[in-house]
VEXDREN-2710 file (C-alpha; in Angstrom, 1 decimal):
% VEXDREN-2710
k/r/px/py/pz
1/UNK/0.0/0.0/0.0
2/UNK/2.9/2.2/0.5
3/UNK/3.9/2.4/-2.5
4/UNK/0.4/2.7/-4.3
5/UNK/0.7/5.9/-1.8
6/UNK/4.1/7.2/-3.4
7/UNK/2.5/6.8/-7.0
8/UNK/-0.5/9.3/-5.6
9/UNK/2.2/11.8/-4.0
10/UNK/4.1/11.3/-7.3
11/UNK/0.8/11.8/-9.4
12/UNK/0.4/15.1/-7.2
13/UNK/4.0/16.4/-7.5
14/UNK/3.7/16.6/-11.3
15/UNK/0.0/17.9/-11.7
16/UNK/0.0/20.1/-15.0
17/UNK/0.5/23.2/-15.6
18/UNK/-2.9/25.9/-14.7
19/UNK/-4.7/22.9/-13.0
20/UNK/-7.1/24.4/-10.4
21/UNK/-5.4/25.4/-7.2
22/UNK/-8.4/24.6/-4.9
23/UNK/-8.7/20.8/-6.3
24/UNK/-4.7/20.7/-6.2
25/UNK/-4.9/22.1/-2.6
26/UNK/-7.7/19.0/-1.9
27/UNK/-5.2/16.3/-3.3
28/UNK/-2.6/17.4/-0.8
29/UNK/-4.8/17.2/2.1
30/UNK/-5.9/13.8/1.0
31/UNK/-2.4/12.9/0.6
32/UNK/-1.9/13.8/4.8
33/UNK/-4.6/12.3/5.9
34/UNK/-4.0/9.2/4.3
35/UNK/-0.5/9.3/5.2
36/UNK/-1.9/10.1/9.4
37/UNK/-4.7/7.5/8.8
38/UNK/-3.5/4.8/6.2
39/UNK/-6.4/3.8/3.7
40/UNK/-8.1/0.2/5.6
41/UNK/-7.6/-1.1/2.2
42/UNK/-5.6/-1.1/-1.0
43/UNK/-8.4/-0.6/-3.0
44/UNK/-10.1/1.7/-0.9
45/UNK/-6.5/3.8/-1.5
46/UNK/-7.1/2.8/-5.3
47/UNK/-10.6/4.5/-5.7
48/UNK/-9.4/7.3/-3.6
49/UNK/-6.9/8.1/-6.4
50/UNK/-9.4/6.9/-9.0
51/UNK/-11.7/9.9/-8.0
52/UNK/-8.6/12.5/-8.5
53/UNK/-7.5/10.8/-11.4
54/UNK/-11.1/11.4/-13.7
55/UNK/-10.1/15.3/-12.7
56/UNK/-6.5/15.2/-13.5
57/UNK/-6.7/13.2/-16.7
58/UNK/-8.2/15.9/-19.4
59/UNK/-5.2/17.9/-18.0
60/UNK/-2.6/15.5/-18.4
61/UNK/-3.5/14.7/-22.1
62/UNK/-4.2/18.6/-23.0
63/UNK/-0.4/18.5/-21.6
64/UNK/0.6/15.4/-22.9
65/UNK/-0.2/16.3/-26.3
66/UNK/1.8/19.7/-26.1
67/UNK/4.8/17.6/-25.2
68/UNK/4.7/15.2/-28.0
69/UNK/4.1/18.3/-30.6
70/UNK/7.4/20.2/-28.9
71/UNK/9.6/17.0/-28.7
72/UNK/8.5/16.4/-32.4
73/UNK/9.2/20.0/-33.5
74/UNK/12.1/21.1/-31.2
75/UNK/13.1/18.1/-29.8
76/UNK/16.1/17.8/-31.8
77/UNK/17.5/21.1/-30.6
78/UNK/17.5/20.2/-26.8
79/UNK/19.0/16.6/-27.7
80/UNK/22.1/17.5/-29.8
81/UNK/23.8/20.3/-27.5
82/UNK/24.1/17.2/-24.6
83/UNK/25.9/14.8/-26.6
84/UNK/29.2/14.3/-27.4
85/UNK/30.6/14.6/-30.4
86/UNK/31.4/11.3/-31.3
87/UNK/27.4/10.2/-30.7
88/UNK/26.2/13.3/-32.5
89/UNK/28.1/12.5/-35.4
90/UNK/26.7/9.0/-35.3
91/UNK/23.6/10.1/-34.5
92/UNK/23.4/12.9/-38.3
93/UNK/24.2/9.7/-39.6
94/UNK/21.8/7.3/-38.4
95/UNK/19.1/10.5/-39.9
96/UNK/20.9/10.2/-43.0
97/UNK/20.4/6.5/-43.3
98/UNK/16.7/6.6/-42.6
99/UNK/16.5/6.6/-38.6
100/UNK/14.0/9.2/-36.9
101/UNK/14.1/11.4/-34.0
102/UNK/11.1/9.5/-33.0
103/UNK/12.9/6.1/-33.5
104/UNK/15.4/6.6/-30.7
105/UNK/12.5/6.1/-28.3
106/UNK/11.8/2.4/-29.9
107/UNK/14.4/0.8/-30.1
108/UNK/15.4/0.6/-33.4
109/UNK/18.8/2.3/-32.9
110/UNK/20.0/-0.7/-31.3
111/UNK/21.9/-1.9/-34.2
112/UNK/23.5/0.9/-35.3
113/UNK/24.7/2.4/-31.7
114/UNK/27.2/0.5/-29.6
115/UNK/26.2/0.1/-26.0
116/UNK/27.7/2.5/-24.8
117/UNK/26.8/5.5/-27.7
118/UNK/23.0/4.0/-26.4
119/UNK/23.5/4.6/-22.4
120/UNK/24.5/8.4/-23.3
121/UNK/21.8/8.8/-25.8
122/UNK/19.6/7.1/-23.1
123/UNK/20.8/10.0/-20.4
124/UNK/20.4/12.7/-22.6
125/UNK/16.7/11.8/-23.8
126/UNK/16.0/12.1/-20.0
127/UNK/17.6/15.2/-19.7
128/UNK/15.9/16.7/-23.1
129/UNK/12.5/15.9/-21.4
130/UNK/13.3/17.5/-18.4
131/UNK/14.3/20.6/-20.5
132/UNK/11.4/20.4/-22.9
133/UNK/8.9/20.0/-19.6
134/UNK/10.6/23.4/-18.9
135/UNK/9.7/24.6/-22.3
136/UNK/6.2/23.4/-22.9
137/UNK/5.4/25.0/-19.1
138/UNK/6.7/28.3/-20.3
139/UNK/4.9/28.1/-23.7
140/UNK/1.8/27.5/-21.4
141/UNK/2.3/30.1/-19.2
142/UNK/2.2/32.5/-22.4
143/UNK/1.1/32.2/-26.0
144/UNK/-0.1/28.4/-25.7
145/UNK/-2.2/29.3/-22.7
146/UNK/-5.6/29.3/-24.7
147/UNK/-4.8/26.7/-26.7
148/UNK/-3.9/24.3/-23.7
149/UNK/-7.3/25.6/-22.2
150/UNK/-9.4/24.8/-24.9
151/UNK/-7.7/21.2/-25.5
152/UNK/-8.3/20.4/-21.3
153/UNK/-12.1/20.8/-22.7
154/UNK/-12.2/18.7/-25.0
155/UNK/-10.5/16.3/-22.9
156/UNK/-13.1/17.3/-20.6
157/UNK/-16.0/16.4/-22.7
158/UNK/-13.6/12.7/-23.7
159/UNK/-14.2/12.1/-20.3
160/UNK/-17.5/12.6/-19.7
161/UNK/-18.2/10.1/-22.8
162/UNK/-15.6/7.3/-20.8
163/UNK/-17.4/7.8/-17.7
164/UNK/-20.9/7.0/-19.1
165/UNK/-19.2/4.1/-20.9
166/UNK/-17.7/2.5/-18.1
167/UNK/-21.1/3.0/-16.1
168/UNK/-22.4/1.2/-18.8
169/UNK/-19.7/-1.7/-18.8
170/UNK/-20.5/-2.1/-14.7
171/UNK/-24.0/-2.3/-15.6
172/UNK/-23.5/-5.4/-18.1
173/UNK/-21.3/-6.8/-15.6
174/UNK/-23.8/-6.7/-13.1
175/UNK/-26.5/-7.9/-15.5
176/UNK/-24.6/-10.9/-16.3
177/UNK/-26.0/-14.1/-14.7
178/UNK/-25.1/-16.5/-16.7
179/UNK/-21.6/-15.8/-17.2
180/UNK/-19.8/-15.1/-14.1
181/UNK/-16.7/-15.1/-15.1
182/UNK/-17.6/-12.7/-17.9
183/UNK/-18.9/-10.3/-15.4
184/UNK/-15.6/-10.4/-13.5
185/UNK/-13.7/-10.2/-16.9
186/UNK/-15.8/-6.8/-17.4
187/UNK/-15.6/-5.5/-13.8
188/UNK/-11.6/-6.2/-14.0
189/UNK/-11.5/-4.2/-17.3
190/UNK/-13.3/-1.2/-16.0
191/UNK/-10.8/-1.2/-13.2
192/UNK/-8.0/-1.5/-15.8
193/UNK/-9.2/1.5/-17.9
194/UNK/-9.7/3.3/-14.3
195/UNK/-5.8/2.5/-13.0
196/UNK/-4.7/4.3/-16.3
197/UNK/-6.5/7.5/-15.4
198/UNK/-4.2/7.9/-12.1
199/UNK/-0.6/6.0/-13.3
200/UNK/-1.6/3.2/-11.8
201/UNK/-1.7/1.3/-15.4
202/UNK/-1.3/2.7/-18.5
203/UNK/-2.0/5.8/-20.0
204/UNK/-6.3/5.6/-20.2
205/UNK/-6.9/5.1/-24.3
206/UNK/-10.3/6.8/-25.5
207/UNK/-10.2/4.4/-28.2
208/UNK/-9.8/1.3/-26.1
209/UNK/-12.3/2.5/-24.2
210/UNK/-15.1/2.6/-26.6
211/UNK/-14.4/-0.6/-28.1
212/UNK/-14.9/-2.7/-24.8
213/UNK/-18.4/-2.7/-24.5
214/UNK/-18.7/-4.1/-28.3
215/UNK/-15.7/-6.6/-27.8
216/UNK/-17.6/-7.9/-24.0
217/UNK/-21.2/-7.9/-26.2
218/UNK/-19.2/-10.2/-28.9
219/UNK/-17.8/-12.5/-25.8
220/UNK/-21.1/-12.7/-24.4
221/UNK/-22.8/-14.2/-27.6
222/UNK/-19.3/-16.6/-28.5
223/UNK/-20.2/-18.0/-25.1
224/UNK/-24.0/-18.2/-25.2
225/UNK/-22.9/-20.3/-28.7
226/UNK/-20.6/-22.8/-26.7
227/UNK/-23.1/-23.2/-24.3
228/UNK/-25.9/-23.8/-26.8
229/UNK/-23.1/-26.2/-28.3
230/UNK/-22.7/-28.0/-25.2
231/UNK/-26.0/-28.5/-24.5
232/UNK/-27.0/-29.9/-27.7
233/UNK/-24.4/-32.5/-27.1
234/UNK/-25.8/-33.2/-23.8
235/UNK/-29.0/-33.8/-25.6
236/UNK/-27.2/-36.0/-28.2
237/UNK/-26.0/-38.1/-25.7
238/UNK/-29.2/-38.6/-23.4
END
């Protein structure tokens, strides 16, 4: 349970940028009582950060996506100036060979650095995030402000849409007699798209999200067919 609690003082620690200082101020308190009076229960702890996290998340992805277009724009620029020579050399001619900025975050340098050329790369990357956090905050601060506003609300709306489809995913699970395991399936994916929303799993998809209640209505009929199977064998055999 402790460290559930260090993943909700680290969720805290690196809220976004502009999120509201009254709700920021009621996630620290939280954070004290919990550490004075420990949740009874790990999942109790979980849906405490659950509740935060359906707050949290439209700001994270408004944020999020603010990173991704500055490391794919400028990301370059804060890499190059923190390697050495030797590996920035390598690394214009990995680009000149076909390799991406985007690539070194995948892997598929691993056969044109040596191990060593991939630790320093590895060190800088984290260093050019730290920077580009930095940068994007800035950016936020100033011109990007209403753009960054706007994009938290239509994260905000996303959310609203998840929400009513997870509500609707609890609902088949608890409508599901004759599968049980189905409904445990279900119940055990809602938490799974849940986790994601507060870095207890990973990042929440939208997509994914929308999908599940098709992909649980196709499970339920596959299994309703193998049972009509079975029985019809049992029949056969009588």
């Amino acid at each position: 349970m402790q460290s559930t609690l260090e993943i909700f003082k680290h969720l805290f620690e690196h809220l976004p940028p502009l999120f509201p200082a009254d709700r920021k101020e009621k996630i620290a308190q939280t954070i004290r009582e919990l550490k004075d009076n420990p949740a009874s229960s790990l999942e109790s702890l979980e849906d405490t950060m659950i509740v935060f996290g359906y707050e949290i998340w439209p700001w994270n992805q408004a944020f999020r996506e603010l990173m991704a277009s500055a490391e794919t724009d400028i990301g370059e620029h804060f890499l190059l100036p923190k390697l050495s020579e030797a590996v920035a050399n390598k690394y214009h001619d990995f680009i000149k060979y076909g390799g991406s900025f985007r690539d070194l975050h995948v892997g598929k340098p691993a056969s044109f650095f040596s191990l060593e050329d991939r630790g320093e790369l590895c060190r800088a990357l984290v260093d050019m995030q730290v920077d580009l956090r930095k940068y994007v905050r800035r950016d936020i601060a100033g011109l990007k402000q209403k753009h960054y506003l706007a994009r938290v609300e239509d994260f905000k709306n996303l959310i609203k849409d998840i929400k009513l489809t997870l509500g609707h995913l609890r609902n088949l699970a608890e409508a599901e007699h004759d599968h049980p395991t189905l409904a445990d399936e279900i119940r055990a994916r809602v938490r799974h798209f849940e986790h994601g929303l507060c870095l207890l799993g990973p990042n929440l998809e939208y997509e994914a999200v929308c999908q599940a209640p098709d992909f649980f209505n196709g499970r339920k009929h596959e299994l309703n067919r193998l049972k009509g199977i079975h029985t019809s064998k049992a029949f056969t055999l009588v």
